[in-house]
GUBATOR-733461 format. One record per residue (C-alpha): residue number from 1; residue in one letter; z, x, y. Coordinates in Angstrom, 1 decimal. Each point is the difference from the previous one (the first is absolute). Layout:
# residues N
[node NUM; "A"; [Z; X; Y]] ...
//
This chain:
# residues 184
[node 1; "X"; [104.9; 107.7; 118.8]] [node 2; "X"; [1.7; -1.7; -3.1]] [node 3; "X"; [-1.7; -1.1; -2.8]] [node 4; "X"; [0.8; -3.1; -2.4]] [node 5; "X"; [-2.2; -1.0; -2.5]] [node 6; "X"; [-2.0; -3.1; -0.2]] [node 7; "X"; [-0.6; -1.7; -4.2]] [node 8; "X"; [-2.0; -2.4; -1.5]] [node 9; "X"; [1.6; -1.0; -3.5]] [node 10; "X"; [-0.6; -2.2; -2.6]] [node 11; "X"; [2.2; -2.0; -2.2]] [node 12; "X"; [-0.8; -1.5; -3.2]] [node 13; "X"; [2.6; -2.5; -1.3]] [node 14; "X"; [-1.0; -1.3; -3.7]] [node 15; "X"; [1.2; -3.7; -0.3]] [node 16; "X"; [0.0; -1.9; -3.3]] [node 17; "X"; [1.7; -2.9; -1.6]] [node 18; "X"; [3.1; 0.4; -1.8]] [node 19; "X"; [-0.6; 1.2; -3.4]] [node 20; "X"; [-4.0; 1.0; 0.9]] [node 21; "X"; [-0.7; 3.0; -1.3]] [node 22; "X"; [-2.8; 2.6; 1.8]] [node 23; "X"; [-1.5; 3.2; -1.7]] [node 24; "X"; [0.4; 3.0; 2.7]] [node 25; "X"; [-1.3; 3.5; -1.1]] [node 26; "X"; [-1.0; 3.3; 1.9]] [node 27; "X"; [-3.2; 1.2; -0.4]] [node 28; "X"; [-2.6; 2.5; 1.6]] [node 29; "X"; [-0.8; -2.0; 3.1]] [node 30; "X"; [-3.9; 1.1; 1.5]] [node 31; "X"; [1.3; 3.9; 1.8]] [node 32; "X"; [1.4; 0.7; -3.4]] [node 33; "X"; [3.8; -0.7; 1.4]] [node 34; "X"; [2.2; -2.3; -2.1]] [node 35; "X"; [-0.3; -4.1; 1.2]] [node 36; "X"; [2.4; -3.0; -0.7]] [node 37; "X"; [-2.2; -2.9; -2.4]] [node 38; "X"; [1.3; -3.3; -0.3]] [node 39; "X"; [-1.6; -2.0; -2.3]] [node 40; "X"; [-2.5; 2.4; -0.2]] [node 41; "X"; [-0.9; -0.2; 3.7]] [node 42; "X"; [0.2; 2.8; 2.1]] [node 43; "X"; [2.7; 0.2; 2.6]] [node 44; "X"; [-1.2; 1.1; 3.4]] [node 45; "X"; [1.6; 4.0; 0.6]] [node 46; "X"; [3.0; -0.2; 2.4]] [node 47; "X"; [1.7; 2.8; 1.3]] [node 48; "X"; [3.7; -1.0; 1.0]] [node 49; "X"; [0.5; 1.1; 3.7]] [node 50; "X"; [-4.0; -1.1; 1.0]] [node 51; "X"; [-3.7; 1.0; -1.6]] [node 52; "X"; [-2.4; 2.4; 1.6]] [node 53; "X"; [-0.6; 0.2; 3.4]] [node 54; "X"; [3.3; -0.4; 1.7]] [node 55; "X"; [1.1; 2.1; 2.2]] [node 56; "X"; [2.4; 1.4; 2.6]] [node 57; "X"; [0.0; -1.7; 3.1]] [node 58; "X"; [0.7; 2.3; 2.8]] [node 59; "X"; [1.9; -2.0; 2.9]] [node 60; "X"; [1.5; 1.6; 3.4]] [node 61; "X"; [1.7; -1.2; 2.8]] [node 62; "X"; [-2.6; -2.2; 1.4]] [node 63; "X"; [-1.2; -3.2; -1.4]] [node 64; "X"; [-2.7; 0.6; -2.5]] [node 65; "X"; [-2.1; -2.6; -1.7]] [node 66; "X"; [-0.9; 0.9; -3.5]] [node 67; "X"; [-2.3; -2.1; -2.5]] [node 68; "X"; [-0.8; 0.3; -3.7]] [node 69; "X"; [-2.3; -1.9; -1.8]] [node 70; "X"; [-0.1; -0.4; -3.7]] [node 71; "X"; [-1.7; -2.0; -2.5]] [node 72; "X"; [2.2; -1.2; -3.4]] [node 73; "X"; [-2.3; 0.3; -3.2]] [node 74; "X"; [1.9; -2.2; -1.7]] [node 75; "X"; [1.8; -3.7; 0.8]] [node 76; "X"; [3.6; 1.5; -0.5]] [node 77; "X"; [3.0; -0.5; 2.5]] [node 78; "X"; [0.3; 3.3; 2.5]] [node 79; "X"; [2.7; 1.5; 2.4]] [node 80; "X"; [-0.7; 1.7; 3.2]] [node 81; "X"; [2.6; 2.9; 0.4]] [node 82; "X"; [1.7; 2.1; 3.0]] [node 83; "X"; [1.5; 2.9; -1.3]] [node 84; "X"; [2.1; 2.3; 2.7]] [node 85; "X"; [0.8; 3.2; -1.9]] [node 86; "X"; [3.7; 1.9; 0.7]] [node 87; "X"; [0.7; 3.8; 1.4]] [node 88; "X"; [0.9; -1.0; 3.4]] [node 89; "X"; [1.1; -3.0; 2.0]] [node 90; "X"; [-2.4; -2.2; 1.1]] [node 91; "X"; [-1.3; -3.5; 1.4]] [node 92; "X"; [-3.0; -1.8; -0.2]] [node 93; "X"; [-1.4; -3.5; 1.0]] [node 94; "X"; [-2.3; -1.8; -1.2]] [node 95; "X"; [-1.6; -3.3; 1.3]] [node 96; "X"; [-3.2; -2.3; -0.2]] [node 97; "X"; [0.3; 0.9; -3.7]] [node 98; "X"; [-3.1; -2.5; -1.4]] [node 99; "X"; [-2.0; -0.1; -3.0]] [node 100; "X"; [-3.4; -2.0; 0.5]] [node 101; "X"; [-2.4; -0.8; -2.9]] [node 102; "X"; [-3.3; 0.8; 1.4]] [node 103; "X"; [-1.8; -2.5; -1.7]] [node 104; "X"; [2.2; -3.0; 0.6]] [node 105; "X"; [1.6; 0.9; 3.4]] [node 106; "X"; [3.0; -1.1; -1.8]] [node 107; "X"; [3.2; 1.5; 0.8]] [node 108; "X"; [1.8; 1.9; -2.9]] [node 109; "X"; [3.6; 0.6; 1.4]] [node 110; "X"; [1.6; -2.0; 2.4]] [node 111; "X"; [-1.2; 0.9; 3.7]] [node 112; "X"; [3.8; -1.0; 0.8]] [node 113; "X"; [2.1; 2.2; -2.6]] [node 114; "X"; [1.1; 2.0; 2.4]] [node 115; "X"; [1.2; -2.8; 2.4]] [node 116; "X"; [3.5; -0.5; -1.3]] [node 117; "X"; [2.7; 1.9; -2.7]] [node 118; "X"; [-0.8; -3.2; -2.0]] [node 119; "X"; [-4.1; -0.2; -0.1]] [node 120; "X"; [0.4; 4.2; -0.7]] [node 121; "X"; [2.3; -1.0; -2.8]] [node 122; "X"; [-2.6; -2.4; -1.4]] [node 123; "X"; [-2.9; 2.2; -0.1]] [node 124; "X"; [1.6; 3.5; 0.0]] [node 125; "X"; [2.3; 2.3; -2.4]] [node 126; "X"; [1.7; 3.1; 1.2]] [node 127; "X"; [0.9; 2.8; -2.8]] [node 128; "X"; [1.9; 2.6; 1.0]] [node 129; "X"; [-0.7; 2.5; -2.5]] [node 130; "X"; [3.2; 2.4; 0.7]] [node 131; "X"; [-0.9; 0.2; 3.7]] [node 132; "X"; [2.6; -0.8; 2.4]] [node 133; "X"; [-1.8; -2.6; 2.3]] [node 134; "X"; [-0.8; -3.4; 1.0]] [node 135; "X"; [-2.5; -2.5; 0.8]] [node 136; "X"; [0.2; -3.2; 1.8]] [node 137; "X"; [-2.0; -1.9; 2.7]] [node 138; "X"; [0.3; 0.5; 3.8]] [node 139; "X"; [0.3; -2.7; 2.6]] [node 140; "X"; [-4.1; 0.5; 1.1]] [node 141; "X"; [-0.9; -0.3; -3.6]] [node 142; "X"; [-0.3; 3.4; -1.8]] [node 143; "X"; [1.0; 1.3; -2.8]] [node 144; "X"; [2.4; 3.1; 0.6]] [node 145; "X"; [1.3; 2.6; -2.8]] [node 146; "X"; [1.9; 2.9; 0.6]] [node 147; "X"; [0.8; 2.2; -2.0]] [node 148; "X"; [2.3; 3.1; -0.4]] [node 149; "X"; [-0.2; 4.0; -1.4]] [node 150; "X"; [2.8; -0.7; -2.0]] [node 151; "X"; [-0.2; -1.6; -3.5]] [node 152; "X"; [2.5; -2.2; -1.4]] [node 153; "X"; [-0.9; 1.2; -3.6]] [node 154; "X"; [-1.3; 2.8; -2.1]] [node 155; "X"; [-3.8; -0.8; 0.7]] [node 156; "X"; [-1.6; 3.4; 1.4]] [node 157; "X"; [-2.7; -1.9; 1.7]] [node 158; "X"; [1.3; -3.3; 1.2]] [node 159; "X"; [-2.4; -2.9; 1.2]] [node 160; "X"; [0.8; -3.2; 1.8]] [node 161; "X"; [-2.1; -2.9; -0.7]] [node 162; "X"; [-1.6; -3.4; 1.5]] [node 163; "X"; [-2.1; -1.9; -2.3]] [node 164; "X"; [-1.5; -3.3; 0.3]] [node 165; "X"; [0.8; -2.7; -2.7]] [node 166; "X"; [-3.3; 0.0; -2.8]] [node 167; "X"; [-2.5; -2.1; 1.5]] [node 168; "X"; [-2.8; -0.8; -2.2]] [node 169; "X"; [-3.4; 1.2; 1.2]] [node 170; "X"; [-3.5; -1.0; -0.9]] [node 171; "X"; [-2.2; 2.9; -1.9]] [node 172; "X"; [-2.9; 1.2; 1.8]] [node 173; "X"; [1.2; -1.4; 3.7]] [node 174; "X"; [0.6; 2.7; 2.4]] [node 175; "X"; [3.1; -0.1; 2.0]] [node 176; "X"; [0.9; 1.9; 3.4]] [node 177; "X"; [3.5; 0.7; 0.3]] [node 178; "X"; [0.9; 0.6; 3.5]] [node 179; "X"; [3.4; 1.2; 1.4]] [node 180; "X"; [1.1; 2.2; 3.2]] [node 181; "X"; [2.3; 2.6; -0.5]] [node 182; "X"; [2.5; 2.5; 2.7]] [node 183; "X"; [2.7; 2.2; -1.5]] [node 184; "X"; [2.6; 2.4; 1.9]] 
//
């Protein structure tokens, strides 16, 4: 069985018009652990590679269908992550990768971004991390990385990575993201 990990993140991107000026501080947030203000508002917590709650996603040679649901607290853009970790060669698939607000029935990431090498480019970033590897779409529409044991840098623990672009979802909607998953 191989494992790669599946990551909810959020992104917060502070816009303002030239020459605007905002106040940001850190301050205790409600656990006791530092928070980003701005403008005296308090900054939802994010944790780079995904919040509380992810977790490995354990995938074997079979077709597997895996769901996650999760439910934003605030309105801020968010990426869905695939994270195949390094230490031996290794190939997984992914396909009927969705994410479905379950309020709306609306559709979150394009149904078809695994169709062609130019809908995956649209919706999709690969980061390699220092992992020899590759990801690309396959003729009956999955998403394919393979990876190797060798690194191609000094990173003890490479990590290759599929992300989707930051999509902004609604606070308090639930989502399902949905995927199937093989690896060899």
């Amino acid at each position: 069985m191989n494992r790669l990990c599946v990551l909810m993140a959020g992104v917060i991107v502070f816009t303002a018009t030239a020459g605007a000026e905002v106040e940001v501080r850190v301050r205790p947030g409600p656990a006791g652990a530092p928070q980003i203000h701005v403008d005296g508002k308090a900054v939802p917590p994010r944790m780079f590679w995904g919040w509380r709650g992810h977790r490995p996603v354990v995938a074997g040679t079979a077709w597997q269908k895996f769901e996650l649901a999760f439910t934003p607290k605030s309105a801020d853009p968010g990426t869905i992550h695939f994270r195949i970790p390094s230490g031996r060669d290794i190939e997984v698939l992914l396909r009927n990768v969705r994410v479905v607000d379950t309020v709306t029935g609306a559709d979150y990431l394009d149904p078809a971004s695994l169709a062609s090498q130019e809908a995956f480019a649209k919706a999709w970033t690969v980061y390699d991390n220092d992992m020899r590897g590759r990801a690309g779409v396959t003729d009956d529409g999955c998403l394919k990385i393979e990876g190797w044991a060798k690194n191609k840098g000094p990173k003890p623990n490479p990590q290759f990575h599929c992300y989707t672009k930051r999509t902004p979802f609604i606070e308090g909607h639930r989502y399902l993201l949905t995927f199937e998953a093989k690896a060899s």
